[in-house]
Biopython code that builds the backbone (N, CA, C, O; Angstrom):
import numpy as np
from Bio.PDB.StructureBuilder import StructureBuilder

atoms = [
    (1, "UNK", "N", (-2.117, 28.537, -24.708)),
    (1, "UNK", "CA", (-3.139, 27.540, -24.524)),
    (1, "UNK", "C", (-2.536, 26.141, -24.435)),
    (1, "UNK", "O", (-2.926, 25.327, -23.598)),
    (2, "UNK", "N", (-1.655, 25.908, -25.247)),
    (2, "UNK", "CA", (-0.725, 24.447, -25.409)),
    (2, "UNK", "C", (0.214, 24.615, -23.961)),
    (2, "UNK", "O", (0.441, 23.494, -23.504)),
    (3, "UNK", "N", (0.449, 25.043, -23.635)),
    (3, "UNK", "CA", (1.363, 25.197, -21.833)),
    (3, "UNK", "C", (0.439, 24.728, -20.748)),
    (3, "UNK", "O", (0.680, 24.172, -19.677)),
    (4, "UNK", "N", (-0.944, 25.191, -21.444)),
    (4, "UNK", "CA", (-1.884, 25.614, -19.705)),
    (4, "UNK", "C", (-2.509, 23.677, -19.965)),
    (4, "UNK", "O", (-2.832, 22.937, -19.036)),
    (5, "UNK", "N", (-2.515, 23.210, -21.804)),
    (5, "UNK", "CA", (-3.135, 21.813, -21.341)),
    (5, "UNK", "C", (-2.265, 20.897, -20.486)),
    (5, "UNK", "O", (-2.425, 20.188, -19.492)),
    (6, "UNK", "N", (-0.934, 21.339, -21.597)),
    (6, "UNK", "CA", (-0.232, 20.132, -20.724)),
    (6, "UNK", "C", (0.153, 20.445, -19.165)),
    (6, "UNK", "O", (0.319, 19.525, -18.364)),
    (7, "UNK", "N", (0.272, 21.731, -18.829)),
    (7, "UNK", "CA", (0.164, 21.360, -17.217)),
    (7, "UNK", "C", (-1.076, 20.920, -16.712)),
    (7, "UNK", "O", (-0.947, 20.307, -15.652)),
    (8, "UNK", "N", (-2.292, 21.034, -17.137)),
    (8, "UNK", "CA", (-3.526, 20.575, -16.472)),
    (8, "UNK", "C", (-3.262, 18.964, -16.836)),
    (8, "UNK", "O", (-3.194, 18.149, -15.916)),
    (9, "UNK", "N", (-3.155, 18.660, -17.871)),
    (9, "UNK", "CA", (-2.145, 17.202, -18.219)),
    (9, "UNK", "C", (-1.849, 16.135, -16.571)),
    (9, "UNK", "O", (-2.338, 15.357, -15.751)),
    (10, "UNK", "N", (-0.528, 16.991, -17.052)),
    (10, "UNK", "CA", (0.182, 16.780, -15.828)),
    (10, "UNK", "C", (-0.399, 17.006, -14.313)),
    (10, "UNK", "O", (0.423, 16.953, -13.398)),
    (11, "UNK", "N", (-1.407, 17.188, -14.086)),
    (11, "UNK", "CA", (-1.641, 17.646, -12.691)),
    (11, "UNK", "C", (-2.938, 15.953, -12.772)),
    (11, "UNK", "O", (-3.142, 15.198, -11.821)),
    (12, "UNK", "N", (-3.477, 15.846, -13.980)),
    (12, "UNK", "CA", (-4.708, 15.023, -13.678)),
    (12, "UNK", "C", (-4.118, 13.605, -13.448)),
    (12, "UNK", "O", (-4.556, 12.771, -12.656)),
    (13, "UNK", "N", (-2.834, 13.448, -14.444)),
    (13, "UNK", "CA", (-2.137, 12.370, -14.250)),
    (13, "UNK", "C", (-1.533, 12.154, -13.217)),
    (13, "UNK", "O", (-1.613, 11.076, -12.628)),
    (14, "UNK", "N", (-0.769, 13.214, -12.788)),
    (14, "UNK", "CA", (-0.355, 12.348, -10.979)),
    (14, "UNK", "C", (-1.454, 12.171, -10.102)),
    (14, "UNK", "O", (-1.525, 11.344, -9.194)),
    (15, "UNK", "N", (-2.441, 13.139, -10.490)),
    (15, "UNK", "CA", (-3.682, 12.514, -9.243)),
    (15, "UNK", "C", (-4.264, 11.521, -9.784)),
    (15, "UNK", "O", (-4.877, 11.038, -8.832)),
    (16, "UNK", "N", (-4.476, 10.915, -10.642)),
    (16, "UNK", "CA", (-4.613, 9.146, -11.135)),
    (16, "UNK", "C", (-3.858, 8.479, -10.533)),
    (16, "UNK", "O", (-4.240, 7.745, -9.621)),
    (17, "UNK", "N", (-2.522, 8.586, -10.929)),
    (17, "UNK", "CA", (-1.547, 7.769, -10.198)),
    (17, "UNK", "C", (-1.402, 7.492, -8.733)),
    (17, "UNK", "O", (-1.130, 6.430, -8.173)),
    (18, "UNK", "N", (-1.628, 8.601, -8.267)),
    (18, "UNK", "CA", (-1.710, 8.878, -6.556)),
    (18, "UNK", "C", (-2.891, 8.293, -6.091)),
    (18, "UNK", "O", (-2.904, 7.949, -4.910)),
    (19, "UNK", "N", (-3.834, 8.119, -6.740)),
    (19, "UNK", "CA", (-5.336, 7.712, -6.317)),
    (19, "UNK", "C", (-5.106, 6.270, -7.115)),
    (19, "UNK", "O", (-5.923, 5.809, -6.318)),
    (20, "UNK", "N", (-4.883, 5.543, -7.642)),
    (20, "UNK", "CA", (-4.067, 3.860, -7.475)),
    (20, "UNK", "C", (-3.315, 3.541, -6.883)),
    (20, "UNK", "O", (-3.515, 2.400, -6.468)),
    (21, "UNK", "N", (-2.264, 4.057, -6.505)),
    (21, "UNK", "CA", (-1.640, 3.823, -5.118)),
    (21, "UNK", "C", (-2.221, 3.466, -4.034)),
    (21, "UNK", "O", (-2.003, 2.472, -3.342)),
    (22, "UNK", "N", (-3.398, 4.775, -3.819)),
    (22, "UNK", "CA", (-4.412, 4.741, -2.702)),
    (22, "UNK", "C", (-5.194, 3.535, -2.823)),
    (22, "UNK", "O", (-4.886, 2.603, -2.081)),
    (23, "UNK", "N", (-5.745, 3.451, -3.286)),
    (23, "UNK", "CA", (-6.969, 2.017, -3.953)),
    (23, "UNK", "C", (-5.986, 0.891, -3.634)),
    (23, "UNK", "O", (-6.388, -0.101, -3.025)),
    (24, "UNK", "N", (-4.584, 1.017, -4.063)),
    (24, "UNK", "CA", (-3.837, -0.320, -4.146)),
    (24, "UNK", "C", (-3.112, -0.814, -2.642)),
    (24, "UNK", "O", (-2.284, -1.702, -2.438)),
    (25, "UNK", "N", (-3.759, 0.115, -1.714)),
    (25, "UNK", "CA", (-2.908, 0.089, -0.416)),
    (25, "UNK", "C", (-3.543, -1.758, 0.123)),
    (25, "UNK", "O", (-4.511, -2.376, -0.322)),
    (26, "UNK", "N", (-2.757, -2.085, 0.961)),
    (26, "UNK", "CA", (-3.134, -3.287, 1.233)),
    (26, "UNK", "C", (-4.589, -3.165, 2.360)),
    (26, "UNK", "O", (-4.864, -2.326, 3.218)),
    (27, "UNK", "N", (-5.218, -4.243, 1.955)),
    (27, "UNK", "CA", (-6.627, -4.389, 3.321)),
    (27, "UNK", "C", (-6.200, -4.985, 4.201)),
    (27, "UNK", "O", (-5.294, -5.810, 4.084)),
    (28, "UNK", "N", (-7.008, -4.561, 5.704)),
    (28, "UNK", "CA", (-6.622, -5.031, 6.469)),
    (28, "UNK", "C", (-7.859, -6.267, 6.646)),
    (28, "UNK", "O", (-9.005, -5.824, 6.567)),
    (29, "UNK", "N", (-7.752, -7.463, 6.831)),
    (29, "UNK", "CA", (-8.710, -8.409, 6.939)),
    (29, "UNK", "C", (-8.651, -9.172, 7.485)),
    (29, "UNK", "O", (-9.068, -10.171, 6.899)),
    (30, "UNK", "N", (-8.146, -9.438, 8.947)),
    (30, "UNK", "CA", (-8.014, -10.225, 10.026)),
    (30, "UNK", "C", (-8.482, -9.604, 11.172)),
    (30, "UNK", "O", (-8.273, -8.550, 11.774)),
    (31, "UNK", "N", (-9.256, -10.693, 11.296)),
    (31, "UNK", "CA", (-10.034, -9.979, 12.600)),
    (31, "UNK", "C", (-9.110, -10.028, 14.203)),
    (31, "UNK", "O", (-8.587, -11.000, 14.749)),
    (32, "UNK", "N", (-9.177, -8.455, 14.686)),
    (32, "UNK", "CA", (-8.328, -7.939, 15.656)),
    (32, "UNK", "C", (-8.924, -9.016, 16.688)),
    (32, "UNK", "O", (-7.965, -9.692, 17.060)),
    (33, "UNK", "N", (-10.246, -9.515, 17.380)),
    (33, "UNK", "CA", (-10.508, -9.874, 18.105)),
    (33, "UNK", "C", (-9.922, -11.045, 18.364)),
    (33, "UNK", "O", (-9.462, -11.067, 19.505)),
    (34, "UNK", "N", (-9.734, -12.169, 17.666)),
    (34, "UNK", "CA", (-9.680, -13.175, 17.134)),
    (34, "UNK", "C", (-8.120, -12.835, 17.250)),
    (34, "UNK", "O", (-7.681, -12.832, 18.400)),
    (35, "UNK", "N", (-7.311, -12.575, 16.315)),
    (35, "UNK", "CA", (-5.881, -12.777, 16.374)),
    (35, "UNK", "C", (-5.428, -11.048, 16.440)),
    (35, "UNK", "O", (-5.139, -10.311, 15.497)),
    (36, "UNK", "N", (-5.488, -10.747, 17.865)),
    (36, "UNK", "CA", (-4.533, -8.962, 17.768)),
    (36, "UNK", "C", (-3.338, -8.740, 17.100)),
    (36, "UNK", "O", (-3.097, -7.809, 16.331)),
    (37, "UNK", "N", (-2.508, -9.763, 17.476)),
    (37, "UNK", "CA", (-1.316, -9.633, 17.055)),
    (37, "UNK", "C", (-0.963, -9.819, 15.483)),
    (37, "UNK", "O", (0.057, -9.411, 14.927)),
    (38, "UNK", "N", (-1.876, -10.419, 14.985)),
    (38, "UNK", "CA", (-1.724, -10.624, 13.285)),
    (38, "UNK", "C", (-2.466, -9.243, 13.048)),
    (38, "UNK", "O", (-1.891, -8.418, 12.338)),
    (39, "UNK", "N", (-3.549, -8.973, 13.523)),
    (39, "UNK", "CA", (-4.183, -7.592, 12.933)),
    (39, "UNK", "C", (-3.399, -6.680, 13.063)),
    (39, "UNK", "O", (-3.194, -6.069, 12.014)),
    (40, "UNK", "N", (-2.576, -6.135, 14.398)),
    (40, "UNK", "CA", (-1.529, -5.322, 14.699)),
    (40, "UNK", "C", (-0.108, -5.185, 13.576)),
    (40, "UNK", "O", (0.728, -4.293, 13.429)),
    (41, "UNK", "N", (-0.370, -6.900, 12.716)),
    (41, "UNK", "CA", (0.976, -6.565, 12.051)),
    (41, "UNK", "C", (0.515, -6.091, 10.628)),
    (41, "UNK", "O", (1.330, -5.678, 9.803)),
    (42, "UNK", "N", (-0.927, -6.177, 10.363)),
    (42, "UNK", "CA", (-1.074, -6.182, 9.297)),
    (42, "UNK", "C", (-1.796, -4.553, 9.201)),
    (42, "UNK", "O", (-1.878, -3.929, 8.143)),
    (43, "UNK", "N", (-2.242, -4.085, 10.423)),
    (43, "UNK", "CA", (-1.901, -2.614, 10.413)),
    (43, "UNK", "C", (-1.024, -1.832, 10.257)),
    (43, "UNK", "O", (-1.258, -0.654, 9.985)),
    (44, "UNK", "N", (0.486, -2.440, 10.430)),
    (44, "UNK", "CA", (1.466, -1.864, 10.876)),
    (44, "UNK", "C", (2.336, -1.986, 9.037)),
    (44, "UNK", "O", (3.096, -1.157, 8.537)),
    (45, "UNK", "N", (1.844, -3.305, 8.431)),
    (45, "UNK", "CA", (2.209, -3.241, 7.321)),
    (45, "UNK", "C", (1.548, -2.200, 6.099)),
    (45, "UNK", "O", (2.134, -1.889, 5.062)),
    (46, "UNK", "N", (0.312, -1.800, 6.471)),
    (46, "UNK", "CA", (-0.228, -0.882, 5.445)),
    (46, "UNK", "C", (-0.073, 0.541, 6.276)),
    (46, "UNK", "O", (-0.888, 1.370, 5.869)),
    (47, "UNK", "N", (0.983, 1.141, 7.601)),
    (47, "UNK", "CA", (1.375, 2.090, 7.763)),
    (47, "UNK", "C", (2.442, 2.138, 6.924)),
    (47, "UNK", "O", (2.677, 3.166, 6.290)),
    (48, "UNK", "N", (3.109, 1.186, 6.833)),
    (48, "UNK", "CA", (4.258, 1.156, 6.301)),
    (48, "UNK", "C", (4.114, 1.322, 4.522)),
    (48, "UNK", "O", (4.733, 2.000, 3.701)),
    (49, "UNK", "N", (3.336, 0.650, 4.451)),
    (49, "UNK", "CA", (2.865, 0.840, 2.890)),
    (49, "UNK", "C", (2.427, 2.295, 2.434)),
    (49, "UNK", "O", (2.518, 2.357, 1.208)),
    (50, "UNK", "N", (2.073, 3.243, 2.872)),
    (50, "UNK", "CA", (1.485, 4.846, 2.614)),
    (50, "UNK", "C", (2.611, 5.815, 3.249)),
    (50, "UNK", "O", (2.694, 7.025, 3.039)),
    (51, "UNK", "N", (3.533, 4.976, 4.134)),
    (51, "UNK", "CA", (4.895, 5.877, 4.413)),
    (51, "UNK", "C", (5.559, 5.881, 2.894)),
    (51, "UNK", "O", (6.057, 6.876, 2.368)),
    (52, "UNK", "N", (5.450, 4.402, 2.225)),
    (52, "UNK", "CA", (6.443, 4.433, 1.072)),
    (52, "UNK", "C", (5.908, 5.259, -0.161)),
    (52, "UNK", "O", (6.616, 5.804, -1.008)),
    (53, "UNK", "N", (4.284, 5.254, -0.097)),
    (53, "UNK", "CA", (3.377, 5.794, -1.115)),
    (53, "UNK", "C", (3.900, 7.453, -0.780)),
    (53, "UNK", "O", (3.949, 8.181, -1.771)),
    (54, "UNK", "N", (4.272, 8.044, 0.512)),
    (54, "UNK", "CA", (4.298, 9.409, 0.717)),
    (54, "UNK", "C", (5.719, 9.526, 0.243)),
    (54, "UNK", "O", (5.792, 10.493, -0.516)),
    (55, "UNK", "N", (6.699, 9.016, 0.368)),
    (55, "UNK", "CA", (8.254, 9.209, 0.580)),
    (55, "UNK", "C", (8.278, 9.328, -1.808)),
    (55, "UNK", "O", (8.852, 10.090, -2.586)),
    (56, "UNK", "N", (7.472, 8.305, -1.979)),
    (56, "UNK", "CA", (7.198, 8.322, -3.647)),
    (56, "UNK", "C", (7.593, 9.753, -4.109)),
    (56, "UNK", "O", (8.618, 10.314, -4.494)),
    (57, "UNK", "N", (5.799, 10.198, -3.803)),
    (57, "UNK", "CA", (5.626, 10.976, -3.677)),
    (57, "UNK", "C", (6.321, 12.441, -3.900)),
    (57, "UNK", "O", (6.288, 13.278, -4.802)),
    (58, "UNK", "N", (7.075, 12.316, -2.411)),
    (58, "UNK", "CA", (8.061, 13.589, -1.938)),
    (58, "UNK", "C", (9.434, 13.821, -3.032)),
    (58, "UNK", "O", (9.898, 14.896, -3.411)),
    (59, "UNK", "N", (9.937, 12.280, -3.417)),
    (59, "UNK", "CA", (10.788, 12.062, -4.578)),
    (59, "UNK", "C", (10.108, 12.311, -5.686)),
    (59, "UNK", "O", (11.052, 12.219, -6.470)),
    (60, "UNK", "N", (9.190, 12.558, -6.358)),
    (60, "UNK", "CA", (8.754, 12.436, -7.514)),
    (60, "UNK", "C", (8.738, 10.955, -8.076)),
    (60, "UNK", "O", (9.041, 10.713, -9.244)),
    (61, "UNK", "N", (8.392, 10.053, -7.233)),
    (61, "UNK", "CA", (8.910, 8.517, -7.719)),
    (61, "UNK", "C", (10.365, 7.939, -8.490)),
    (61, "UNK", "O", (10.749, 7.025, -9.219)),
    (62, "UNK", "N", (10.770, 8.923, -7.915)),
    (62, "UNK", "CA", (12.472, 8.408, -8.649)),
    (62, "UNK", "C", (12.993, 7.565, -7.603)),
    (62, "UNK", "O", (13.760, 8.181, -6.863)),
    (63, "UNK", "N", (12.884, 6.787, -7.410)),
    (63, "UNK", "CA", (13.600, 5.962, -6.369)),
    (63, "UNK", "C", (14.100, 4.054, -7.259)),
    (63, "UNK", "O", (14.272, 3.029, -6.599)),
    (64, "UNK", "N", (14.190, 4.134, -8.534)),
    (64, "UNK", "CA", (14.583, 3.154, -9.032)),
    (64, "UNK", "C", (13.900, 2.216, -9.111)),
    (64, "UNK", "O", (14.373, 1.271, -9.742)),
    (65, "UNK", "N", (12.783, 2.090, -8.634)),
    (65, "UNK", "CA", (11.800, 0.918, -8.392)),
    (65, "UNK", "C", (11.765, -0.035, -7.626)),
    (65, "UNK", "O", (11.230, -1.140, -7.717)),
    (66, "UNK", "N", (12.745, 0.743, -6.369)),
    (66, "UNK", "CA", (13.036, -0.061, -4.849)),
    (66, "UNK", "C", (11.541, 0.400, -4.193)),
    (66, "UNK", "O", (10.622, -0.416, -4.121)),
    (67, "UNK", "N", (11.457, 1.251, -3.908)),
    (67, "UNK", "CA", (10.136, 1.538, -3.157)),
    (67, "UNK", "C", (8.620, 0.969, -4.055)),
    (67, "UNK", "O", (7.564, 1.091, -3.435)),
    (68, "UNK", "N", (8.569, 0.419, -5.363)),
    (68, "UNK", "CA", (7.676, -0.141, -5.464)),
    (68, "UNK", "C", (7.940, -1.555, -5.058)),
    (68, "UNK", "O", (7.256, -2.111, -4.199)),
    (69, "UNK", "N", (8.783, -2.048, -5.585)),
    (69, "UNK", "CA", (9.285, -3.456, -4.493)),
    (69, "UNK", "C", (9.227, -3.873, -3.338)),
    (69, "UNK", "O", (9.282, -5.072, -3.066)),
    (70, "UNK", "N", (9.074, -2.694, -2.248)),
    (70, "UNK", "CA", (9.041, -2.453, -1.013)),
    (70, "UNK", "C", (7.571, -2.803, -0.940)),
    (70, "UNK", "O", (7.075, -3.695, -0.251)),
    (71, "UNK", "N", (6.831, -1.808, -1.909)),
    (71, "UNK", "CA", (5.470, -1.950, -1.355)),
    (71, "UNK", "C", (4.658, -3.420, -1.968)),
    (71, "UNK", "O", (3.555, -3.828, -1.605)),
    (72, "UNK", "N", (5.572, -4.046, -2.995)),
    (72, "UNK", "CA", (5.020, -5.420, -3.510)),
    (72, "UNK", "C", (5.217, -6.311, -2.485)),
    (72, "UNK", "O", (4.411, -7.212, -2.257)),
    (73, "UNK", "N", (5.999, -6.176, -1.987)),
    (73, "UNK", "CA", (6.408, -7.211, -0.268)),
    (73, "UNK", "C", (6.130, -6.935, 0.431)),
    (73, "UNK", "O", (6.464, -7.715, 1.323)),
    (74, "UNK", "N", (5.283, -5.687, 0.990)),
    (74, "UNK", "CA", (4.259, -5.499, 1.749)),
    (74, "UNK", "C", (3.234, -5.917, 1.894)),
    (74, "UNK", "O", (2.760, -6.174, 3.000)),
    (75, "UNK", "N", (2.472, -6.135, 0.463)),
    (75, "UNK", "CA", (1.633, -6.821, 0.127)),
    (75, "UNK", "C", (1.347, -7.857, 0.504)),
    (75, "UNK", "O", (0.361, -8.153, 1.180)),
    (76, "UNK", "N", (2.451, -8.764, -0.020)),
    (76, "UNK", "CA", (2.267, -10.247, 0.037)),
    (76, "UNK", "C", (2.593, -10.313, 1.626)),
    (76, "UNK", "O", (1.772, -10.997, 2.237)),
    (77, "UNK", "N", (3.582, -9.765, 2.394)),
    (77, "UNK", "CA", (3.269, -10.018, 3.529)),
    (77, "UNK", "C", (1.642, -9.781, 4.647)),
    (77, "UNK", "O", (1.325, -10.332, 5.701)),
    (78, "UNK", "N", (1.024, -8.865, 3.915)),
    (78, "UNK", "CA", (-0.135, -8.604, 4.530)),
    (78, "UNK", "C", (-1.053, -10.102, 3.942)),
    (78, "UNK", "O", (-2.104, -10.440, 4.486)),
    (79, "UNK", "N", (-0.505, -10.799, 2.886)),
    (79, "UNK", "CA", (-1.367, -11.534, 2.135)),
    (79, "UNK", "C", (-1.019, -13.423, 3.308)),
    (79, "UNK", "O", (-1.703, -14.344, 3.753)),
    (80, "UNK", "N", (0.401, -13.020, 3.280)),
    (80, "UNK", "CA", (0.924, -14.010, 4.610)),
    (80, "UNK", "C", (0.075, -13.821, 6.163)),
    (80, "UNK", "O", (-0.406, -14.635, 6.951)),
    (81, "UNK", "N", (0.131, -12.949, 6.150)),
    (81, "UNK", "CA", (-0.353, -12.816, 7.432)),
    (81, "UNK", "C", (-1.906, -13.201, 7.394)),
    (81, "UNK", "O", (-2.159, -14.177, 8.101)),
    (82, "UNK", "N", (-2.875, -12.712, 6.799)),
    (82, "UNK", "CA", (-3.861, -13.274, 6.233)),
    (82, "UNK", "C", (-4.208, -14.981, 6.176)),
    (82, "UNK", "O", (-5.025, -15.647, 6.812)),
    (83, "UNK", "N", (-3.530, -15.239, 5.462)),
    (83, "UNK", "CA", (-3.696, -17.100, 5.590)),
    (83, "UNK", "C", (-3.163, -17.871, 6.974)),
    (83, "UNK", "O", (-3.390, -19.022, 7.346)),
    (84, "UNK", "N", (-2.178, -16.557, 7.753)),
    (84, "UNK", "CA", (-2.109, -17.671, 9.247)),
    (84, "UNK", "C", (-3.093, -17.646, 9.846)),
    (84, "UNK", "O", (-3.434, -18.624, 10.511)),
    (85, "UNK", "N", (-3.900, -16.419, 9.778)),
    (85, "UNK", "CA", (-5.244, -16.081, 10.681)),
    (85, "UNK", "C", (-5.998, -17.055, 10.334)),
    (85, "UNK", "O", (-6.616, -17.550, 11.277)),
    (86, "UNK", "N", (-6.172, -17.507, 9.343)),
    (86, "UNK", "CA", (-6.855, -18.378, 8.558)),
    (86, "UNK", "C", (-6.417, -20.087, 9.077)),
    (86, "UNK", "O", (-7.285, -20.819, 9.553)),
    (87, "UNK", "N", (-5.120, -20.506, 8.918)),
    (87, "UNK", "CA", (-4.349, -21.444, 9.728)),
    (87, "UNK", "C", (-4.757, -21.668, 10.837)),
    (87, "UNK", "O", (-5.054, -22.744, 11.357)),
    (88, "UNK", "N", (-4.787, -20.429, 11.315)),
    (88, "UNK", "CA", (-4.954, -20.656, 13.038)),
    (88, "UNK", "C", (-6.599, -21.274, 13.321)),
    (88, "UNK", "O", (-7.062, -22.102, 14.105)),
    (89, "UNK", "N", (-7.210, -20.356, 12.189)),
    (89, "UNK", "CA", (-8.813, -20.119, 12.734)),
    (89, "UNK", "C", (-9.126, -22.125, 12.549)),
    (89, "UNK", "O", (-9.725, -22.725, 13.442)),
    (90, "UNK", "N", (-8.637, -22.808, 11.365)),
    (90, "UNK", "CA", (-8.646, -24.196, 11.238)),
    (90, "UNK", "C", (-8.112, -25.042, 12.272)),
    (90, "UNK", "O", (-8.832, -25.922, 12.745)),
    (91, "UNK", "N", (-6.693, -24.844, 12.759)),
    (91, "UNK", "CA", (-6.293, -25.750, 13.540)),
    (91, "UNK", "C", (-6.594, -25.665, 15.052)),
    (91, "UNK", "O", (-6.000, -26.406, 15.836)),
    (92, "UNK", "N", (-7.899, -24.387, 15.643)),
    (92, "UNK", "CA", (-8.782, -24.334, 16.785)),
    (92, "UNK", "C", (-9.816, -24.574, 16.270)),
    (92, "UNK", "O", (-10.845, -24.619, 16.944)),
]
sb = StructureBuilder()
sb.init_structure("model")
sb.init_model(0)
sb.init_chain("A")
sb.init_seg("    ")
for serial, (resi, resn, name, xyz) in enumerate(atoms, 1):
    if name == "N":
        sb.init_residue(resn, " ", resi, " ")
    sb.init_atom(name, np.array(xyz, "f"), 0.0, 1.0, " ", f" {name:<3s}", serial, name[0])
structure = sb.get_structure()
């Protein structure tokens, strides 16, 4: 009975973890019409962000805490890209 909790344990906890990851993926919030090329990058940054969430994953998250770093500068770049759209939308 003590084997079967802690693997059920273990199974509820990585799907928590895996499902904050998910939730934590970056938004996309620049409008494509308006600026394609910022929306295009900021699509291209939250592909990139769920490649690193999968590659986690496939490692068991052993990757030293480069691939969460990866995905913290993903972030903020989606968060950059965001305020030029914003830049732009002011200085037209």
């Amino acid at each position: 009975m003590k084997l079967r909790s802690i693997v059920l344990g273990s199974i509820l906890s990585a799907g928590l973890i895996a499902g904050g990851f998910m939730l934590a993926q970056p938004a996309q919030n620049v409008g494509h019409a308006r600026h394609p090329n910022l929306a295009a990058a900021q699509r291209l940054c939250a592909q990139a962000y769920q490649r690193i969430t999968d590659a986690q994953q496939a490692n068991e998250w052993d990757m030293d805490g480069h691939a969460a770093k990866a995905k913290q500068l993903l972030d903020e770049a989606n968060n950059q890209l965001k305020m030029a759209a914003e830049a732009a939308n002011k200085a037209h």
